[in-house]
Backbone bond lengths (Angstrom), bond angles and torsions (degrees), N, CA, C in turn:
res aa  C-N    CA-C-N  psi(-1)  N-CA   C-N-CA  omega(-1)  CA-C   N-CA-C  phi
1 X - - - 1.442 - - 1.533 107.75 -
2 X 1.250 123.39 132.96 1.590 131.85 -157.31 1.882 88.69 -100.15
3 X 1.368 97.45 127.86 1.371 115.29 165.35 1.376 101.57 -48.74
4 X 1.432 105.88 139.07 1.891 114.98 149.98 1.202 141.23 -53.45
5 X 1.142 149.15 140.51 1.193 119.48 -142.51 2.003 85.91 -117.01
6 X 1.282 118.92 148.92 1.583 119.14 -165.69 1.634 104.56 -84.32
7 X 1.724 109.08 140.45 1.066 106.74 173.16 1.701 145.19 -40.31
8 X 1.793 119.89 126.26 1.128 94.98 -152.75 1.860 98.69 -89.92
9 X 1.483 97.12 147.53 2.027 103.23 -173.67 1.127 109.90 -34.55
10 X 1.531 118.45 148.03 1.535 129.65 154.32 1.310 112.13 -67.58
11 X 1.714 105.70 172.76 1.522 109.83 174.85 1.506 113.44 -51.00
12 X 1.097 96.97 -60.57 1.585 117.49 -179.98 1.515 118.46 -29.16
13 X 1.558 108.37 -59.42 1.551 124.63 179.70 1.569 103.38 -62.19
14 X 1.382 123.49 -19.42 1.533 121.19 -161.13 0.980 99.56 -103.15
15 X 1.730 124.98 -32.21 1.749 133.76 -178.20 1.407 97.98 -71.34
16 X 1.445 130.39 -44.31 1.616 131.01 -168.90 1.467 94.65 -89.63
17 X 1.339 157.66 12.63 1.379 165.29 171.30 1.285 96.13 -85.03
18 X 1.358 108.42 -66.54 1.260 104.10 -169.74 1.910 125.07 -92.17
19 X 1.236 97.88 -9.24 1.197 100.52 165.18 1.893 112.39 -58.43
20 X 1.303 99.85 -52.07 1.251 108.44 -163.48 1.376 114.39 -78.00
21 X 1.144 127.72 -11.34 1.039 127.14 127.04 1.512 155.49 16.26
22 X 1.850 78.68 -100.63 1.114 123.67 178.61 1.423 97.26 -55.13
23 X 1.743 114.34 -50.84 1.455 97.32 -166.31 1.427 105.54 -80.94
24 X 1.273 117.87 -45.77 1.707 109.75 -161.26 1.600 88.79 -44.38
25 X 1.730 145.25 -33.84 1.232 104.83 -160.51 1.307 117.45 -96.62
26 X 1.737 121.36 2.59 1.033 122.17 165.06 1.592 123.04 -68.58
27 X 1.266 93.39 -33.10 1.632 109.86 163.29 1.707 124.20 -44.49
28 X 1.842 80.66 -56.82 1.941 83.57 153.68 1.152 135.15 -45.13
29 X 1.269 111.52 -46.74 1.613 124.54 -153.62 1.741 89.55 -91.54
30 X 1.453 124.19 -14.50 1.592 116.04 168.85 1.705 104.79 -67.45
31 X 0.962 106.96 -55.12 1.412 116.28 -160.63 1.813 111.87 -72.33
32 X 1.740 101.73 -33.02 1.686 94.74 -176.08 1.231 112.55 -102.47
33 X 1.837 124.12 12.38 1.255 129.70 -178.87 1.490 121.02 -63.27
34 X 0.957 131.56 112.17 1.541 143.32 -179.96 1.846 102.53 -61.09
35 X 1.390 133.34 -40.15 1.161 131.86 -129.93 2.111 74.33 -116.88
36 X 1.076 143.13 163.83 1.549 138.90 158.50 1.182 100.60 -87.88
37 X 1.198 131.90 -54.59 1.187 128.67 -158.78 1.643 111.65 -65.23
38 X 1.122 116.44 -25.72 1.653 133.33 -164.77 1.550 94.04 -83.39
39 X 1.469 112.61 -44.12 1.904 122.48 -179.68 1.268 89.60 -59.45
40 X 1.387 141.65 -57.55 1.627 126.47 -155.53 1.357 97.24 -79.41
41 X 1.312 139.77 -25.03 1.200 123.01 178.37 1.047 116.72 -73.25
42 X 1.467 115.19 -30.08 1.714 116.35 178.42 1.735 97.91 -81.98
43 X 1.203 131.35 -15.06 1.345 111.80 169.81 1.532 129.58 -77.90
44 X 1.577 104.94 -18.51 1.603 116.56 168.72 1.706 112.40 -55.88
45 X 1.528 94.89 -45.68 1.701 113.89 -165.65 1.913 89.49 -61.68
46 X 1.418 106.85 -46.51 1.912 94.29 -170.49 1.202 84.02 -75.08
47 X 1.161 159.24 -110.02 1.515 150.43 -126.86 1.768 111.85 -37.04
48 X 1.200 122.75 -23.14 1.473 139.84 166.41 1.369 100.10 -64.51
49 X 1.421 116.82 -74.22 1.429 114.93 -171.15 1.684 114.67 -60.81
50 X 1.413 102.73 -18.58 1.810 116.16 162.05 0.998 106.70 -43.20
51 X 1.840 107.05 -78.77 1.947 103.75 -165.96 1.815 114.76 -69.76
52 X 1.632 112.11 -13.85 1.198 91.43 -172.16 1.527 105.51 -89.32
53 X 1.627 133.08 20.01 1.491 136.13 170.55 1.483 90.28 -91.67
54 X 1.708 116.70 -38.32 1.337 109.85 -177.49 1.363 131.27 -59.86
55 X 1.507 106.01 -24.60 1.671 141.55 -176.05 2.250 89.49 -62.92
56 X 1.455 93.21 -77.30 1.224 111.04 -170.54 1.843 113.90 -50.01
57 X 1.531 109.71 -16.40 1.595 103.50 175.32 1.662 99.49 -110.50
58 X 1.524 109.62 19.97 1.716 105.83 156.94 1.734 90.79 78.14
59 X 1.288 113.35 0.81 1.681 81.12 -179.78 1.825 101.51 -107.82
60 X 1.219 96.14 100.09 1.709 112.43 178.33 1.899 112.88 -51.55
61 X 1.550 89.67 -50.92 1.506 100.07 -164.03 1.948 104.80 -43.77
62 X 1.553 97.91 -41.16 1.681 109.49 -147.15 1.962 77.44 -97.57
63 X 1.207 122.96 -2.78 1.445 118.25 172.93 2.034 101.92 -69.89
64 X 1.254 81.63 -70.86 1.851 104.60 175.56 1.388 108.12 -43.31
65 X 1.282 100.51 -46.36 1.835 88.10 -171.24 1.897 111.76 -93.05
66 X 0.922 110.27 3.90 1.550 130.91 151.93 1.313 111.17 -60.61
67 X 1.409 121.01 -65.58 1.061 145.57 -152.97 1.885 115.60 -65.13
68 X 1.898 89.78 -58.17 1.544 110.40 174.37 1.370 115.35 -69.37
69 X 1.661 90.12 -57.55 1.401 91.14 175.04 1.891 126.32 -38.07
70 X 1.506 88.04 -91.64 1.902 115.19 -159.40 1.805 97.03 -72.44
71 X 1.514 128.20 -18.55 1.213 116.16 166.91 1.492 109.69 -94.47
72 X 0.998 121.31 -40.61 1.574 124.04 -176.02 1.177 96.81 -73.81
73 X 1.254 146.28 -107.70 1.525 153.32 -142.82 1.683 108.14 -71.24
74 X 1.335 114.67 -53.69 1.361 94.66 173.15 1.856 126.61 -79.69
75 X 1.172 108.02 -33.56 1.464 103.11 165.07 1.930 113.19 -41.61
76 X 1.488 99.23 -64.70 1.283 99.31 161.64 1.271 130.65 -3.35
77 X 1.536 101.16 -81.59 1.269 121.58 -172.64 1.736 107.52 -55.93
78 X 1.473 105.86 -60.35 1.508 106.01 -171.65 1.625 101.12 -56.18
79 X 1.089 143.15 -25.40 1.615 146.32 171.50 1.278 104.23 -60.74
80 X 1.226 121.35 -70.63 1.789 119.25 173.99 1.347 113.65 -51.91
81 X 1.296 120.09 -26.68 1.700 109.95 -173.94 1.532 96.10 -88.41
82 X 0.846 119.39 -49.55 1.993 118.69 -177.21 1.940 89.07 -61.56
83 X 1.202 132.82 -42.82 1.680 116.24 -165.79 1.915 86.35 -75.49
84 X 1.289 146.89 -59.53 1.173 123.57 -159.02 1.371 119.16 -61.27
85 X 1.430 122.58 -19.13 1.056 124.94 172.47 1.612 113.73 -117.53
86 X 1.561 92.46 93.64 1.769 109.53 -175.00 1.227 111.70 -68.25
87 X 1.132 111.09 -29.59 1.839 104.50 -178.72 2.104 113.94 -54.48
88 X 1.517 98.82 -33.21 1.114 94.51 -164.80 1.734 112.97 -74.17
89 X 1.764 90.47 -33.70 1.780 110.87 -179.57 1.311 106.09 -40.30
90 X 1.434 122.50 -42.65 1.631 118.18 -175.67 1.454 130.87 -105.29
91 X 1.853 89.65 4.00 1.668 91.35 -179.64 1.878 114.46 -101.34
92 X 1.076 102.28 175.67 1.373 114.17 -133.26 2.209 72.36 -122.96
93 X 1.193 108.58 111.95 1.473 122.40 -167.77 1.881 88.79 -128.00
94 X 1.363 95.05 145.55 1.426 105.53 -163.64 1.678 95.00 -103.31
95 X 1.462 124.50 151.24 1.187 125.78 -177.56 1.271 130.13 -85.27
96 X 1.473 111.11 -36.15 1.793 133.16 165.11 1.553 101.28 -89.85
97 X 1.735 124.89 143.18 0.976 159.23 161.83 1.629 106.00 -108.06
98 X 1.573 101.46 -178.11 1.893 101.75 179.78 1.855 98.25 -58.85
99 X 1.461 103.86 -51.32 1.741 102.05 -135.01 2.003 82.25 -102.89
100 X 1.671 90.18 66.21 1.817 114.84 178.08 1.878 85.54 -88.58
101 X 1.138 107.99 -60.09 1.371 118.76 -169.37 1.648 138.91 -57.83
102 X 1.327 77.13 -35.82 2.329 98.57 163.35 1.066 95.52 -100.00
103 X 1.470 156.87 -12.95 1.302 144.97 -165.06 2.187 91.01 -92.21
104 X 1.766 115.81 -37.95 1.603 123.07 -163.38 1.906 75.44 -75.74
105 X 1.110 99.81 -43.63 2.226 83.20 -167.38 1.089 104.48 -57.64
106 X 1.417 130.84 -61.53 1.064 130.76 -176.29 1.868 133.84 -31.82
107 X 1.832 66.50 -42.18 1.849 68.81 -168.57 1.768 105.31 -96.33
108 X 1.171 108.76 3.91 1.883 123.75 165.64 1.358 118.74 -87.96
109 X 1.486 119.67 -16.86 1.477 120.59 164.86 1.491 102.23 -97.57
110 X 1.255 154.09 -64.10 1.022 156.53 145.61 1.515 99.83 7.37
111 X 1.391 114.82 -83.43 1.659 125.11 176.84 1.889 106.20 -41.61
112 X 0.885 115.84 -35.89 1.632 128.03 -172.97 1.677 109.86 -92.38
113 X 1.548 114.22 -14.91 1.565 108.00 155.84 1.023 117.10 -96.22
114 X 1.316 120.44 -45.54 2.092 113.96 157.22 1.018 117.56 -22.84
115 X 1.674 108.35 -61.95 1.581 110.36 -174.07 1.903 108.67 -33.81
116 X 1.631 82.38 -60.93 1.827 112.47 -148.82 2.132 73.28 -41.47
117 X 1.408 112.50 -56.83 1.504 100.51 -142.85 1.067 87.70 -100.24
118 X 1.665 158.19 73.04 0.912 154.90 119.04 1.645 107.07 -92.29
119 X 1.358 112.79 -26.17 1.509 131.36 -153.30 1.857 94.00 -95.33
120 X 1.161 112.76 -35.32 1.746 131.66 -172.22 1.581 82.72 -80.74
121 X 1.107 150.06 -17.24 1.226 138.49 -171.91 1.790 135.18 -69.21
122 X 0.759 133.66 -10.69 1.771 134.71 174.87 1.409 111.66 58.28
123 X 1.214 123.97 45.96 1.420 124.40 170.00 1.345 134.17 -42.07
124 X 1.567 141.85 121.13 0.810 166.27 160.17 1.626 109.90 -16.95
125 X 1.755 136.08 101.21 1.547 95.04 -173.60 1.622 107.32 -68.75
126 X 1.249 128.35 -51.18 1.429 140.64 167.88 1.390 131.03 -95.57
127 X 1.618 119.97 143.89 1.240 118.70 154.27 1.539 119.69 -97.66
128 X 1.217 106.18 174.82 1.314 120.85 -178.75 1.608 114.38 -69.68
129 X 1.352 123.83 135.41 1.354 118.69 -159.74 1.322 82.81 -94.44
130 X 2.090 92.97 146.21 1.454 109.29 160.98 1.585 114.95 -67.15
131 X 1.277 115.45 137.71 1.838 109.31 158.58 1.061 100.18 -80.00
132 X 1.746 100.43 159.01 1.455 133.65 156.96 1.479 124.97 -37.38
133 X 1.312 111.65 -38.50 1.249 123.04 -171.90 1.984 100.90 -91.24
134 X 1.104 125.47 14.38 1.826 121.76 -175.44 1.339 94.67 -143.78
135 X 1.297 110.20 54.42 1.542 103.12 136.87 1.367 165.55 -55.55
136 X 1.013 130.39 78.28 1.309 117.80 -122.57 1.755 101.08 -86.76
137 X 1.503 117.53 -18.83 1.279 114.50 -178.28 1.780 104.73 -67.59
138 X 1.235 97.99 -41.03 1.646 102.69 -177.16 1.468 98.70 -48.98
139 X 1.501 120.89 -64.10 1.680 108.84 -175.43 1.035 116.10 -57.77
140 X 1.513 135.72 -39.20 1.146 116.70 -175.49 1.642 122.58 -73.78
141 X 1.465 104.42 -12.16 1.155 79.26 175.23 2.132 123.47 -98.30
142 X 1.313 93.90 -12.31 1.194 118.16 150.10 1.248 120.41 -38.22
143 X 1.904 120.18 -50.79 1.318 112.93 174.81 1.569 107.95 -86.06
144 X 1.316 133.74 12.96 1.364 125.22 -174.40 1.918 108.08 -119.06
145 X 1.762 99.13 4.27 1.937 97.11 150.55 1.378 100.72 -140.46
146 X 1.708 118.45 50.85 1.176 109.78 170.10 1.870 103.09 -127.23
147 X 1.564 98.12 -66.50 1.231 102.53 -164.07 1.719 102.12 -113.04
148 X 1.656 119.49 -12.59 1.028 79.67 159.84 1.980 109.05 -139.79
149 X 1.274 99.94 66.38 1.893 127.84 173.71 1.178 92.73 -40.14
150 X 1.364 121.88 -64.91 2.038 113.84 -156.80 1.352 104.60 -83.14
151 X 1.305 121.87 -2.54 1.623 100.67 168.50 1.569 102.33 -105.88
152 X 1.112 128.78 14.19 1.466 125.95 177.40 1.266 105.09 -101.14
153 X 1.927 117.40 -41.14 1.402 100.12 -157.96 2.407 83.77 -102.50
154 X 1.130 122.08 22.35 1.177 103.07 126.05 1.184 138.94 -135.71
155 X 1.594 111.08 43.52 1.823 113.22 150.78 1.950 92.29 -93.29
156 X 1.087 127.00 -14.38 1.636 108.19 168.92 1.071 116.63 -82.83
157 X 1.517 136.15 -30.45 1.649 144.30 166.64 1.902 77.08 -49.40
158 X 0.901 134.87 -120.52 1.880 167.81 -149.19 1.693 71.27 -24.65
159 X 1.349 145.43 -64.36 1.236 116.37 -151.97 1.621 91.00 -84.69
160 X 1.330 149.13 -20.20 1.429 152.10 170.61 1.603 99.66 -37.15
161 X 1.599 107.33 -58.97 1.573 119.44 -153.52 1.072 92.37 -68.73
162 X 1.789 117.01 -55.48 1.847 120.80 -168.62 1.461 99.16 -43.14
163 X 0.931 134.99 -38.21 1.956 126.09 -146.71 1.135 78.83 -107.89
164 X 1.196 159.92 -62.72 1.365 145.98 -146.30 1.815 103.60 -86.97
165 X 1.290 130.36 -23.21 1.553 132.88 149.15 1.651 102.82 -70.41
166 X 0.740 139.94 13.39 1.924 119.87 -171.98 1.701 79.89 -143.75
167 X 1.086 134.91 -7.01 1.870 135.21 152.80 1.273 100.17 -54.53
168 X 1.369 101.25 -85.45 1.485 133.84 168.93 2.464 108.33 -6.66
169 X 0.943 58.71 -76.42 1.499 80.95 -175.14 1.982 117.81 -62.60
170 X 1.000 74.11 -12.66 1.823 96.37 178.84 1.312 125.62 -86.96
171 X 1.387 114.43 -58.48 1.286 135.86 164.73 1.309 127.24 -62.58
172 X 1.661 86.34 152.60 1.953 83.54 -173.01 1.105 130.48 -83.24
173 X 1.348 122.54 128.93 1.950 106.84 179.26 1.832 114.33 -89.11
């Protein structure tokens, strides 16, 4: 009697296949980058492949604020801090140190107690579906030109000034 042959993946399983992917190897390319500047670029690319797993588990809000946030403002930042200090932009920084070797154990037992207690866990098969009508991005953004406008449009002045002082400070005179 001929074995069955196992179901072949949905779109879905093949879109999150390769998403994930995508990031664990940008993740790589943070960690084994020789060049700094080349590591922060490969760290934008995993924070991308971040919100778009976030995209794929429907939660938009924590997609967007992935997105603005940790790609916009902190990428940023790590870009301006590697451009003020040019020496580092072109030097050639090695990826392993001595404690390369207790740092891989470490982080392989660590990975192997997650496991243990992710697996000890009692998972939920379903949650409760959001309605149509509880949007929550719609309110929030509703509450961010209603009730609270003057503290939004000055945390955008304060991030205006930051980037236009870290220009400043960058460039050559």
């Amino acid at each position: 009697m001929p074995f069955p042959l196992p179901p072949l993946p949905t779109i879905g399983q093949l879109v999150f296949t390769g998403i994930a992917l995508f990031t664990c190897a940008s993740a790589l390319g943070v960690v084994l980058a020789r060049n700094l500047f080349h590591g922060a670029l490969a760290l934008v690319a995993t924070l991308f492949g971040v919100a778009a797993l976030y995209v794929m588990l429907e939660a938009e809000f924590l997609a967007v604020s992935q997105v603005l946030i940790y790609v916009g403002a902190i990428s940023t930042l790590i870009a301006f801090a590697i451009m003020l200090t040019r020496s580092m932009m072109y030097g050639k920084t090695s990826p392993l140190n001595r404690q390369a070797g207790k740092t891989g154990l470490f982080a392989v037992l660590i990975f192997l107690a997650l496991f243990g207690f992710v697996q000890s866990i009692p998972w939920p098969a379903s949650a409760a579906p959001v309605l149509a009508n509880e949007s929550m991005i719609a309110a929030l953004g509703e509450q961010f030109v209603t009730n609270y406008v003057i503290a939004f449009e000055v945390l955008g002045l304060l991030l205006l000034v930051a980037l236009v002082g870290a220009v400043m400070l960058a460039r050559d005179n």
